[in-house]
PDB file of N, CA, C, O and CB in Angstrom:
ATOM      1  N   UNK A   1     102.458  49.035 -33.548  1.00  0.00           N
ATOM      2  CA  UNK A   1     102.666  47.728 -34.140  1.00  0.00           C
ATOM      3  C   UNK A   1     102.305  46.660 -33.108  1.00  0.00           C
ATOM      4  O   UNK A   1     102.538  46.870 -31.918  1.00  0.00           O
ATOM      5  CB  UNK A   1     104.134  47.563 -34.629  1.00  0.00           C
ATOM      6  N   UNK A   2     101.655  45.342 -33.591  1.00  0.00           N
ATOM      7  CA  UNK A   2     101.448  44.241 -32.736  1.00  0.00           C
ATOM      8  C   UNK A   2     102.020  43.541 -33.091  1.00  0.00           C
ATOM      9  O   UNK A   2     101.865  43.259 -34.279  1.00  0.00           O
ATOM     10  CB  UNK A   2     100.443  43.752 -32.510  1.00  0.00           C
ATOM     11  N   UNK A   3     102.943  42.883 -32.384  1.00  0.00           N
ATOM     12  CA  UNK A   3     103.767  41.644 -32.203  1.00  0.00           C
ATOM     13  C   UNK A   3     102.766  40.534 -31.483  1.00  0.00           C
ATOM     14  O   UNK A   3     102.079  40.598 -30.464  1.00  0.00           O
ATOM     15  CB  UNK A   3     105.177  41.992 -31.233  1.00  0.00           C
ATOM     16  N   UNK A   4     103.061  39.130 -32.796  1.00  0.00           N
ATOM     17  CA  UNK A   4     102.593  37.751 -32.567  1.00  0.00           C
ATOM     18  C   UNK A   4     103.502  36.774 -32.361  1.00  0.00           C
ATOM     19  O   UNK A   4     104.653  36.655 -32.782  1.00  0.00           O
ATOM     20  CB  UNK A   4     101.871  37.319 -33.546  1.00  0.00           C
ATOM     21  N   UNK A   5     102.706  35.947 -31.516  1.00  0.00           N
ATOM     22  CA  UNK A   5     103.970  35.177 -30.938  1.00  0.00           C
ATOM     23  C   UNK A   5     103.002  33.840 -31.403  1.00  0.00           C
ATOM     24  O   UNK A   5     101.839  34.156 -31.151  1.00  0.00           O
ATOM     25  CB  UNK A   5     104.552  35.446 -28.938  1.00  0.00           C
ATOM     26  N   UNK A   6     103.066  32.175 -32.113  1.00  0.00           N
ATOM     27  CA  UNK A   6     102.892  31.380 -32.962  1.00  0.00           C
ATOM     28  C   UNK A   6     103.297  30.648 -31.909  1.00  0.00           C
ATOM     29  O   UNK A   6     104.437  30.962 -31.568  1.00  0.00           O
ATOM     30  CB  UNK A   6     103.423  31.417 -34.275  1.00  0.00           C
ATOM     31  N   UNK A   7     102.686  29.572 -31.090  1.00  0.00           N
ATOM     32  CA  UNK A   7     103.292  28.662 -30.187  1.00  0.00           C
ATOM     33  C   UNK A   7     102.721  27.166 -30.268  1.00  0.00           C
ATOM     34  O   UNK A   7     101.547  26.914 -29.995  1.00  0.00           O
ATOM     35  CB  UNK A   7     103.115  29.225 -28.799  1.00  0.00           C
ATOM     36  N   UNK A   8     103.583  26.266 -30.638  1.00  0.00           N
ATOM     37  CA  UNK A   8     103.027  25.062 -30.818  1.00  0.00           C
ATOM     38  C   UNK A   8     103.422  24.339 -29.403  1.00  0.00           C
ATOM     39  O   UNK A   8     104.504  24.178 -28.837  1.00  0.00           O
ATOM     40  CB  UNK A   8     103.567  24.353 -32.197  1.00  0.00           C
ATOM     41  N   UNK A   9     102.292  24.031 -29.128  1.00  0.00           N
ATOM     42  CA  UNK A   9     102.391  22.606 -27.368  1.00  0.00           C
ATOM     43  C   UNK A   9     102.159  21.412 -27.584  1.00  0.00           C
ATOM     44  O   UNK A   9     101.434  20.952 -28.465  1.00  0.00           O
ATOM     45  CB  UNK A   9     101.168  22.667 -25.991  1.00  0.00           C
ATOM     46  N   UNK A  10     102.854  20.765 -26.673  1.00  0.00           N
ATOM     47  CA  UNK A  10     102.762  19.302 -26.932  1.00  0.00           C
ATOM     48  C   UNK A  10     102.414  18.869 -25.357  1.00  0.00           C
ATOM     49  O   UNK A  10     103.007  19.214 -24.335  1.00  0.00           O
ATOM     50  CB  UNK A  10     104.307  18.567 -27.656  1.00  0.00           C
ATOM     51  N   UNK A  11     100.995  17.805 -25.538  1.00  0.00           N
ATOM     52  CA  UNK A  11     100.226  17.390 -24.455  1.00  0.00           C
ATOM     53  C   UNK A  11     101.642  16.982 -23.193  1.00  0.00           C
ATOM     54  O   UNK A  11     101.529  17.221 -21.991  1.00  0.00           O
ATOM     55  CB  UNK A  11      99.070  15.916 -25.048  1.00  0.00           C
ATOM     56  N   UNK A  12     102.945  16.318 -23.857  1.00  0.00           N
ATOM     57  CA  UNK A  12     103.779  16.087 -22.906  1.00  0.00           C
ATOM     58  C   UNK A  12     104.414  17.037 -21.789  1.00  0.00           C
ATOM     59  O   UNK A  12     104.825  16.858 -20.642  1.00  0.00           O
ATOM     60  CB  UNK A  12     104.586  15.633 -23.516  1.00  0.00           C
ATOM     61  N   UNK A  13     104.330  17.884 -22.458  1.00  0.00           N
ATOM     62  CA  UNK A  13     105.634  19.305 -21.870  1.00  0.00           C
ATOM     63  C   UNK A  13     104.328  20.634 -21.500  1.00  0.00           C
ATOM     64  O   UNK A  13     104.550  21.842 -21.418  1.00  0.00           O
ATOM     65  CB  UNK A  13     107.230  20.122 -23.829  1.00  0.00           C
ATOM     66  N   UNK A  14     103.465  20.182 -21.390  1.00  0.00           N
ATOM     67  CA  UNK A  14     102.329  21.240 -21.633  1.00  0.00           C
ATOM     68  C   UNK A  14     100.871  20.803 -20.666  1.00  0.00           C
ATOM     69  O   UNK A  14      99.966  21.615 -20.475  1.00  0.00           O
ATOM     70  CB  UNK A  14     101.938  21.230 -23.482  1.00  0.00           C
ATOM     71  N   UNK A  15     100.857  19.607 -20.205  1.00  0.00           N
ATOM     72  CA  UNK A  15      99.342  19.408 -19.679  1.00  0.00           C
ATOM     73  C   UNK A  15      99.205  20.061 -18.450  1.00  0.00           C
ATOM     74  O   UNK A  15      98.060  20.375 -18.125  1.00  0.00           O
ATOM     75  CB  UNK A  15      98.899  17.898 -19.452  1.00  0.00           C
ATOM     76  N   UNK A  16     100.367  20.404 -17.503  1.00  0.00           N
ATOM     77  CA  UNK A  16      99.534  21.069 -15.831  1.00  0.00           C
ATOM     78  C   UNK A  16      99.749  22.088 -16.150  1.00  0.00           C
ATOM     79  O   UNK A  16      99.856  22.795 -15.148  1.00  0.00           O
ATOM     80  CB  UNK A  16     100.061  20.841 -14.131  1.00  0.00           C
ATOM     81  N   UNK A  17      99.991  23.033 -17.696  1.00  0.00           N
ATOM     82  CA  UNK A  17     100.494  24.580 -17.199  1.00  0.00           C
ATOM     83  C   UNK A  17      99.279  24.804 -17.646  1.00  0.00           C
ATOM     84  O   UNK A  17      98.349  24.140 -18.103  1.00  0.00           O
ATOM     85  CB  UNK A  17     101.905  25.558 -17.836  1.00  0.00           C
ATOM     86  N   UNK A  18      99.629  26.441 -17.285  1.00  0.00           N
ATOM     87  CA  UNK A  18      98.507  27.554 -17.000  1.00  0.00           C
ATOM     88  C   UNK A  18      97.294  27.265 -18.897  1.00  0.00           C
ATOM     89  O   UNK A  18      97.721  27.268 -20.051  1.00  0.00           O
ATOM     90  CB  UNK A  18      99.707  29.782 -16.789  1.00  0.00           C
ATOM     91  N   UNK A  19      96.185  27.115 -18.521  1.00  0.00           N
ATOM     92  CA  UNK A  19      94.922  27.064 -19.645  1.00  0.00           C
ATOM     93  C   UNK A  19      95.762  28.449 -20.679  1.00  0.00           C
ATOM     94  O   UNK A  19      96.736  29.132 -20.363  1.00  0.00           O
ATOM     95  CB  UNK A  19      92.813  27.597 -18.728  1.00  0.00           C
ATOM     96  N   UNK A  20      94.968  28.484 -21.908  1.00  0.00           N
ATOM     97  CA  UNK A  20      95.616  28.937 -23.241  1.00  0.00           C
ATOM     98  C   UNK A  20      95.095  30.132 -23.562  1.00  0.00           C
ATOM     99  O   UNK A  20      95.393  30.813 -24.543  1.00  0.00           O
ATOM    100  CB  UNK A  20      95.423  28.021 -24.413  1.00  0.00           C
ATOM    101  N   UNK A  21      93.951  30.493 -22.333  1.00  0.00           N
ATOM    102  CA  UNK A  21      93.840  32.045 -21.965  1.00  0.00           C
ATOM    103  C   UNK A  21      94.649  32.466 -21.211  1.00  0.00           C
ATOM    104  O   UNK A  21      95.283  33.506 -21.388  1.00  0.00           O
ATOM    105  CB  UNK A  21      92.747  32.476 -21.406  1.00  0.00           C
ATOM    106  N   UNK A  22      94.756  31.641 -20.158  1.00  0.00           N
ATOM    107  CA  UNK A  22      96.041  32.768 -19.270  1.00  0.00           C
ATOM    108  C   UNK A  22      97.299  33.148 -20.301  1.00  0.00           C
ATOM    109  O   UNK A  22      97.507  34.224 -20.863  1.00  0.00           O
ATOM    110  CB  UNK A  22      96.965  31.780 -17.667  1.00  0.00           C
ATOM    111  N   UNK A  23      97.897  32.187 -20.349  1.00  0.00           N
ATOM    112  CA  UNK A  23      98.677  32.761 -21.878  1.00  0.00           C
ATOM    113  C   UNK A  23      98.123  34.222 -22.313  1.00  0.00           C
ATOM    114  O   UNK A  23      98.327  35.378 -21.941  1.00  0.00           O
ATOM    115  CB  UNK A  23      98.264  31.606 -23.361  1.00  0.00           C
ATOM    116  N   UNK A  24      97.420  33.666 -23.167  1.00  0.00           N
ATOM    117  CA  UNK A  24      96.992  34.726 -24.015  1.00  0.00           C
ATOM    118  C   UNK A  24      96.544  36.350 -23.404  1.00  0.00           C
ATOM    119  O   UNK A  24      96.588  37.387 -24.067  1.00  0.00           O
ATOM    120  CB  UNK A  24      95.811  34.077 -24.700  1.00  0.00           C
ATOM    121  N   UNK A  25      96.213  36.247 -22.296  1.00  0.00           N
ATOM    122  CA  UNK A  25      96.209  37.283 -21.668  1.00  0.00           C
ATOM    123  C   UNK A  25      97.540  38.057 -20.957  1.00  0.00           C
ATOM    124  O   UNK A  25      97.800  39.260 -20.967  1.00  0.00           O
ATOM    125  CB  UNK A  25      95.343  36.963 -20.890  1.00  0.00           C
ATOM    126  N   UNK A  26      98.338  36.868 -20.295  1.00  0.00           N
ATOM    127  CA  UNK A  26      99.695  37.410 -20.161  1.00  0.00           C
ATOM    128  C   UNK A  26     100.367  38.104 -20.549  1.00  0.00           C
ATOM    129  O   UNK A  26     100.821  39.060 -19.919  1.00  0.00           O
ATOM    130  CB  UNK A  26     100.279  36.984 -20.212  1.00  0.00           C
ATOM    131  N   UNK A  27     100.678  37.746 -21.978  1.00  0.00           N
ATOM    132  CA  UNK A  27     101.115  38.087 -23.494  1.00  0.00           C
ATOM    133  C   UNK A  27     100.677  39.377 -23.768  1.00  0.00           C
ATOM    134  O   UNK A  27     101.384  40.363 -23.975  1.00  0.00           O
ATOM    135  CB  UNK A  27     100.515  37.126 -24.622  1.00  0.00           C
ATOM    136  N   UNK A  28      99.309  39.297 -23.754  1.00  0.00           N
ATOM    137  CA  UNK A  28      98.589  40.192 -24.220  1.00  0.00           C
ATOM    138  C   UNK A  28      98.810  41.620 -23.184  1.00  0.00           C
ATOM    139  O   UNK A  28      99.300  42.668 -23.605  1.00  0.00           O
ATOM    140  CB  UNK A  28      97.132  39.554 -24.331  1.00  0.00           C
ATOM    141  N   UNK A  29      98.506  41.481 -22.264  1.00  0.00           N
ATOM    142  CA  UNK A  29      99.304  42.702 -21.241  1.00  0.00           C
ATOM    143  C   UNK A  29     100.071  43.636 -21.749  1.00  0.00           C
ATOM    144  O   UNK A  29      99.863  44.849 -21.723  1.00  0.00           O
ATOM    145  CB  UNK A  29     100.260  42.197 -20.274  1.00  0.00           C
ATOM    146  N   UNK A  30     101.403  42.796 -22.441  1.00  0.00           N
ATOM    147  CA  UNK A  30     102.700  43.815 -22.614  1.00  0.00           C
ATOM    148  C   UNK A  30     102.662  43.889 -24.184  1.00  0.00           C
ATOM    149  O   UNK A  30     103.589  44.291 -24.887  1.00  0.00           O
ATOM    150  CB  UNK A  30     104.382  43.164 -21.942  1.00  0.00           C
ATOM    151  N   UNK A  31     101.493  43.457 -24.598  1.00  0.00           N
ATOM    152  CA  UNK A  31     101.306  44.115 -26.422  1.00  0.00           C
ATOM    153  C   UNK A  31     101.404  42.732 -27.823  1.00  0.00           C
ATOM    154  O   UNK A  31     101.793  42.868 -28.983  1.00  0.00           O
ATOM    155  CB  UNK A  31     103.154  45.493 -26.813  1.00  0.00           C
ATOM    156  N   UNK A  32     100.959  41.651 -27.214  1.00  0.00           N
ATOM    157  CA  UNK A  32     101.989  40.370 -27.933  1.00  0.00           C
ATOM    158  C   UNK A  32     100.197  39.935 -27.878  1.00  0.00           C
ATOM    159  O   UNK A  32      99.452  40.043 -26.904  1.00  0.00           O
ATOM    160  CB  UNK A  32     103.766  39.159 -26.772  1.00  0.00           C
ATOM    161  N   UNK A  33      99.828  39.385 -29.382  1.00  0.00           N
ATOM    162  CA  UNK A  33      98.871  38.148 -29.443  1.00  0.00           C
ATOM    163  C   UNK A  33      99.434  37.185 -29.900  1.00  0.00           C
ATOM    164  O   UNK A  33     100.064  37.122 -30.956  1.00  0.00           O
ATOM    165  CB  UNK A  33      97.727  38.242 -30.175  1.00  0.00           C
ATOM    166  N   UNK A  34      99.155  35.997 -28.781  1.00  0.00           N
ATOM    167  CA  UNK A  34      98.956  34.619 -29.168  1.00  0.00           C
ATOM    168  C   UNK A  34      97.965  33.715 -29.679  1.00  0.00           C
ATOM    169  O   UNK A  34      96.782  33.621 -29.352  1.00  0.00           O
ATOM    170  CB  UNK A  34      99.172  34.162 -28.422  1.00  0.00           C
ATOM    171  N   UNK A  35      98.729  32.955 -30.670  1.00  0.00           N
ATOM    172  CA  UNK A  35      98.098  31.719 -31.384  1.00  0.00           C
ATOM    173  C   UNK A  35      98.673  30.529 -30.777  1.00  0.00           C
ATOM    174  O   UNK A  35      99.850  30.256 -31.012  1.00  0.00           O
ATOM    175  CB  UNK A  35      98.362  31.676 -32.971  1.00  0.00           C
ATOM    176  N   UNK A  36      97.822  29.645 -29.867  1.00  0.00           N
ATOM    177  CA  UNK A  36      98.275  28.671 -29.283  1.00  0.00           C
ATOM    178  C   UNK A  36      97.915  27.150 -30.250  1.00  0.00           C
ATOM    179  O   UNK A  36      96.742  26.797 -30.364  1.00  0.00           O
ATOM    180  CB  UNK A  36      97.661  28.808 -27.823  1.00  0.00           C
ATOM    181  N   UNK A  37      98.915  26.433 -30.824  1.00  0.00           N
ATOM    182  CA  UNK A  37      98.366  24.919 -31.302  1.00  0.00           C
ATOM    183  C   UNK A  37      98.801  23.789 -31.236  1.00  0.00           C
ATOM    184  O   UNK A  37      99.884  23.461 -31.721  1.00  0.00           O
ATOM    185  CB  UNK A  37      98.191  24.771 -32.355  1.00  0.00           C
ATOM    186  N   UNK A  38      97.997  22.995 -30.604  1.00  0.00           N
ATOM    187  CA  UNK A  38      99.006  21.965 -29.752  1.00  0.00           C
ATOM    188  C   UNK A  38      98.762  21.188 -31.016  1.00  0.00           C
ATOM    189  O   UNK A  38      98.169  21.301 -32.088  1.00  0.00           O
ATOM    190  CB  UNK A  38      98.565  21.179 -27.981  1.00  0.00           C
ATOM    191  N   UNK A  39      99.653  20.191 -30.233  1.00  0.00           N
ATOM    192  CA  UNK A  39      99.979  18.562 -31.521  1.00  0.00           C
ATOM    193  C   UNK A  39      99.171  17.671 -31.873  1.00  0.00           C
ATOM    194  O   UNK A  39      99.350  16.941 -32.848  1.00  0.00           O
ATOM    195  CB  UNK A  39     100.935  17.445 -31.128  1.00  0.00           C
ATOM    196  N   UNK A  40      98.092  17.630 -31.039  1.00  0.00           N
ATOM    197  CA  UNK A  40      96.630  16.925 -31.985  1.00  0.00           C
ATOM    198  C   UNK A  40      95.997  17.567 -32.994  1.00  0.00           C
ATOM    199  O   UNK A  40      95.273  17.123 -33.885  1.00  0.00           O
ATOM    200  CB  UNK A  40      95.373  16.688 -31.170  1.00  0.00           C
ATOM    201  N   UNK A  41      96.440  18.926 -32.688  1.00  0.00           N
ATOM    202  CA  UNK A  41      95.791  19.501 -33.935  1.00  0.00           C
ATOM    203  C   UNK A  41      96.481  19.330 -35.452  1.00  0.00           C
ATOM    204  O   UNK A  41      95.907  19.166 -36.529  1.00  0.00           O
ATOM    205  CB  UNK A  41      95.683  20.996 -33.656  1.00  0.00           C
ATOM    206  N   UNK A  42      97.342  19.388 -35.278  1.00  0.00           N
ATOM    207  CA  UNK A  42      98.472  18.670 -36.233  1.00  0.00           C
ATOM    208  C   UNK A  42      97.807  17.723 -36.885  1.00  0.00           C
ATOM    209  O   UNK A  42      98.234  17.813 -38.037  1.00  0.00           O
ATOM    210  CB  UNK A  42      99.728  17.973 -35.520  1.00  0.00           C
ATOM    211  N   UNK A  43      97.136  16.996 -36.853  1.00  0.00           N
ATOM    212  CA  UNK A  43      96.171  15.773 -37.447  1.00  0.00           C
ATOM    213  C   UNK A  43      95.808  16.259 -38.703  1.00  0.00           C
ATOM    214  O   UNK A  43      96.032  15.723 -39.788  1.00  0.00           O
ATOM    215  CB  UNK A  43      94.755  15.397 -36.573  1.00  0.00           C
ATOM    216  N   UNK A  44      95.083  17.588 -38.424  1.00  0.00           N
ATOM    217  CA  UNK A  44      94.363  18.380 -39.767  1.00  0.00           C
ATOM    218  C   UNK A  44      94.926  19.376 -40.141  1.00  0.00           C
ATOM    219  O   UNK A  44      94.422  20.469 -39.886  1.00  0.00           O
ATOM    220  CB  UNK A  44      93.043  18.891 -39.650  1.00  0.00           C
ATOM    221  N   UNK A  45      96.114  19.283 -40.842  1.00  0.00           N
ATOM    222  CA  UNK A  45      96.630  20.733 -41.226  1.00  0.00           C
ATOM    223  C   UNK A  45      96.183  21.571 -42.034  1.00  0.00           C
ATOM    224  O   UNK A  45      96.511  22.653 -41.545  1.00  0.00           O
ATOM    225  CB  UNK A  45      97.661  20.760 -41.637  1.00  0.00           C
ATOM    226  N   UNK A  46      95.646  21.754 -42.953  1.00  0.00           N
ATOM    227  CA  UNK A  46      94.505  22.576 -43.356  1.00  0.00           C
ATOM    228  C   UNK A  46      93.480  23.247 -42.589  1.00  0.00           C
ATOM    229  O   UNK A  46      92.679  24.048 -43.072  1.00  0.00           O
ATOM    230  CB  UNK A  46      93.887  21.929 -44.045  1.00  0.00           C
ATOM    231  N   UNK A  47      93.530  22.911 -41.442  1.00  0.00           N
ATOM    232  CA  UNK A  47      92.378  23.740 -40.758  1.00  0.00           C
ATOM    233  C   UNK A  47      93.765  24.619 -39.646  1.00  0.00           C
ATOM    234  O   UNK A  47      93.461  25.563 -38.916  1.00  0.00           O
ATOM    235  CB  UNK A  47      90.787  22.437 -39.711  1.00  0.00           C
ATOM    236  N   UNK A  48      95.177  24.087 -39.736  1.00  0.00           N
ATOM    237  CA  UNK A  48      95.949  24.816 -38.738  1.00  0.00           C
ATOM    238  C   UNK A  48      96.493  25.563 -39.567  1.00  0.00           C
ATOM    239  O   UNK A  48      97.113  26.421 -38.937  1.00  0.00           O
ATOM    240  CB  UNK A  48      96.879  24.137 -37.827  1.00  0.00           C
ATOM    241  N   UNK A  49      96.595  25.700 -40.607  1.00  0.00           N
ATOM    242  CA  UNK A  49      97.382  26.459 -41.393  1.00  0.00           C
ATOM    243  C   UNK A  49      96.185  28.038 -42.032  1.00  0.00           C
ATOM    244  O   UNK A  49      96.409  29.170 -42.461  1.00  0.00           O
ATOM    245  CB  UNK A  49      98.036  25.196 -42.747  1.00  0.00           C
ATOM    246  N   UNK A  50      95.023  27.254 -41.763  1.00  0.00           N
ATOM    247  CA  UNK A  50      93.853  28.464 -42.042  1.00  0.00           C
ATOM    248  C   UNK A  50      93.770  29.253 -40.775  1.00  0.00           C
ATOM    249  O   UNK A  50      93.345  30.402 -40.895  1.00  0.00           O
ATOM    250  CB  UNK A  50      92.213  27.846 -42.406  1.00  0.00           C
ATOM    251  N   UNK A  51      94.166  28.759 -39.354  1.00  0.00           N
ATOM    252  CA  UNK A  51      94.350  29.284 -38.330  1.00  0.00           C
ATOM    253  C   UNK A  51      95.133  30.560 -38.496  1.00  0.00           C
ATOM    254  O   UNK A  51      94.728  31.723 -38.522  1.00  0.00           O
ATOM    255  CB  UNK A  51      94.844  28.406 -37.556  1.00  0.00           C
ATOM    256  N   UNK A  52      96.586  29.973 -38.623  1.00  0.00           N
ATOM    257  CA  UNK A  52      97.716  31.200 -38.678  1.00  0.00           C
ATOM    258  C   UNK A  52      97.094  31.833 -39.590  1.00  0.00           C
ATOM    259  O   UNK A  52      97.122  33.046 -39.381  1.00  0.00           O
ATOM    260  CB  UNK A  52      99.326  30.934 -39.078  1.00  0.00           C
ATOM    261  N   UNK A  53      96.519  31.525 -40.553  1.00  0.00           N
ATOM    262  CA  UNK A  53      96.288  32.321 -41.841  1.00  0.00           C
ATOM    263  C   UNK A  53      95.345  33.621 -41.153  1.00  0.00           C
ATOM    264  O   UNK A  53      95.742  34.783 -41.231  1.00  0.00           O
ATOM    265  CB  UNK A  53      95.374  31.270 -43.207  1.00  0.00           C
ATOM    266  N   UNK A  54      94.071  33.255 -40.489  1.00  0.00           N
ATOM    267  CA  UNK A  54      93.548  33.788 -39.702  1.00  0.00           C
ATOM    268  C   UNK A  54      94.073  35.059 -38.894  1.00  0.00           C
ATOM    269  O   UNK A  54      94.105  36.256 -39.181  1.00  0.00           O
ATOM    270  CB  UNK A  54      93.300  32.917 -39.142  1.00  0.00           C
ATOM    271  N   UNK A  55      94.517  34.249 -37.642  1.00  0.00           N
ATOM    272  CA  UNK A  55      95.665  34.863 -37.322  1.00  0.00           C
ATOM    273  C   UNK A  55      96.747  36.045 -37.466  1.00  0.00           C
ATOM    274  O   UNK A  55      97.067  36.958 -36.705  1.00  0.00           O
ATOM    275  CB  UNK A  55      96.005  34.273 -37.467  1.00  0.00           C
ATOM    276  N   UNK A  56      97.164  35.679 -38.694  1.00  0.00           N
ATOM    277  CA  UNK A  56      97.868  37.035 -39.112  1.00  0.00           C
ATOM    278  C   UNK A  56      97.709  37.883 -40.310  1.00  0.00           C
ATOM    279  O   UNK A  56      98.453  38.550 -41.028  1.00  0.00           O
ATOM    280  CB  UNK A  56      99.095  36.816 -39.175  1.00  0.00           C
ATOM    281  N   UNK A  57      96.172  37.537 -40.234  1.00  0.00           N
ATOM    282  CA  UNK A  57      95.375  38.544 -41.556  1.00  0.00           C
ATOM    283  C   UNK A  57      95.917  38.105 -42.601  1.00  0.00           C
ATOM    284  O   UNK A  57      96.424  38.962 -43.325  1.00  0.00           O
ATOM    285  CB  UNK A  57      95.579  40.256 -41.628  1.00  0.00           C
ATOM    286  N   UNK A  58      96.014  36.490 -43.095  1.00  0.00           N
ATOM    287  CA  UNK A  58      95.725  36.355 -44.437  1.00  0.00           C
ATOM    288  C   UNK A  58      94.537  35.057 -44.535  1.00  0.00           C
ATOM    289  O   UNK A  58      94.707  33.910 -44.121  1.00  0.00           O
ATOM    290  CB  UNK A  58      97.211  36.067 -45.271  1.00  0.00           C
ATOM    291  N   UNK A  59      93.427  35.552 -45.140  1.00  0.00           N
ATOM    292  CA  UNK A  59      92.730  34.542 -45.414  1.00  0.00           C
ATOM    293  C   UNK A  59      92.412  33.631 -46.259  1.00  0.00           C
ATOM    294  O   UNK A  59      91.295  33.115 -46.250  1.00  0.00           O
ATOM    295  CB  UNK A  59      92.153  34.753 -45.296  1.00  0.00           C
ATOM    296  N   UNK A  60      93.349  33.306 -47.108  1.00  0.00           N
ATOM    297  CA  UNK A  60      93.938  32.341 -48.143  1.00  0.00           C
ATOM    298  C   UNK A  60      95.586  32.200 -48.088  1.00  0.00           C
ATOM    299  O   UNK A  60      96.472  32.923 -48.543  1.00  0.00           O
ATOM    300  CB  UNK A  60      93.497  32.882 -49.641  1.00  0.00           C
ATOM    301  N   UNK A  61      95.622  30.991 -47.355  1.00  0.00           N
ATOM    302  CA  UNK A  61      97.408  30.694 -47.040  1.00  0.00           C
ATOM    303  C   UNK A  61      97.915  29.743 -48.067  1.00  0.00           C
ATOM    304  O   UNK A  61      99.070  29.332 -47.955  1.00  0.00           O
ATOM    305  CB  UNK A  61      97.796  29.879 -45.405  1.00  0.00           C
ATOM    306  N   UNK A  62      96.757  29.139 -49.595  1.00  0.00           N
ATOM    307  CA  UNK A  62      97.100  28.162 -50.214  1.00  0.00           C
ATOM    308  C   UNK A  62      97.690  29.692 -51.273  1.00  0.00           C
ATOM    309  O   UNK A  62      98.895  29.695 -51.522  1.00  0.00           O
ATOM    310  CB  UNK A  62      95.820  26.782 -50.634  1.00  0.00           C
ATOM    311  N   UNK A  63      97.073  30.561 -51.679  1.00  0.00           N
ATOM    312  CA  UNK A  63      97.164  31.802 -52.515  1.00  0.00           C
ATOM    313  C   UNK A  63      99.293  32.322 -52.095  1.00  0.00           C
ATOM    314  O   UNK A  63     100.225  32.193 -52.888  1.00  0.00           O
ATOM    315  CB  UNK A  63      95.507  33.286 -51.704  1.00  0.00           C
ATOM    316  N   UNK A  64      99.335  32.639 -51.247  1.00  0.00           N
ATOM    317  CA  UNK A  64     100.349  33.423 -50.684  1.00  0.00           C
ATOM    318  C   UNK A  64     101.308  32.450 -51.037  1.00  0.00           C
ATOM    319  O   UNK A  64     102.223  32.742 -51.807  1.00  0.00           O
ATOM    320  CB  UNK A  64     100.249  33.871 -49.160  1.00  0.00           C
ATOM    321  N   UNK A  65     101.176  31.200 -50.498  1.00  0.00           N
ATOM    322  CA  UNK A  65     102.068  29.494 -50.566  1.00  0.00           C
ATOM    323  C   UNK A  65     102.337  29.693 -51.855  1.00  0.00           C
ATOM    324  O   UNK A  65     103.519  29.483 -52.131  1.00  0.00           O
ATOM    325  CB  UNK A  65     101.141  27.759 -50.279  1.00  0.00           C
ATOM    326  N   UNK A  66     101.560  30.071 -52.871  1.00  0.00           N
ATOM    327  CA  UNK A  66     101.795  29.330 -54.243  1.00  0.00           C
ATOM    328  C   UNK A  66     101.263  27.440 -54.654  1.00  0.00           C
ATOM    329  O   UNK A  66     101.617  26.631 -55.512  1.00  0.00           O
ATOM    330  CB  UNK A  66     103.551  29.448 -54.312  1.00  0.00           C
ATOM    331  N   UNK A  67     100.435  27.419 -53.696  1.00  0.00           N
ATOM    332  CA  UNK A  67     100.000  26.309 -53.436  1.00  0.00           C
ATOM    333  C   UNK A  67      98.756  25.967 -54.248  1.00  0.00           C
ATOM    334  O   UNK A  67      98.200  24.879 -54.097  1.00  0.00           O
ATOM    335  CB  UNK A  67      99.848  26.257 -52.132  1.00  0.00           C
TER     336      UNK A  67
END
């Protein structure tokens, strides 16, 4: 089984740490993929919500929503 870990950053609490590969590789080490999305992306939610959708193997998130 793969465990995902969904992490939203915010430019405040988030600009000198480690780039969004190291993450992801970290993570990835001990069995965990990350989806990293910071808060500008937030602007277009339809393209962040097709992300996760992505993400965790569904490629229609309006279908599943009932949306």
């Amino acid at each position: 089984m793969t465990w995902i870990i969904i992490e939203f950053y915010g430019k405040y609490w988030h600009k000198d740490e480690y780039s969004d590969e190291a993450w992801q590789e970290a993570w990835g080490r001990i069995g965990y993929q990350v989806l990293i999305i910071w808060d500008h992306e937030l602007k277009d939610i339809d393209s962040v919500l097709n992300r996760i959708g992505e993400f965790v193997g569904q490629n229609s998130w309006q279908m599943a929503l009932g949306l």
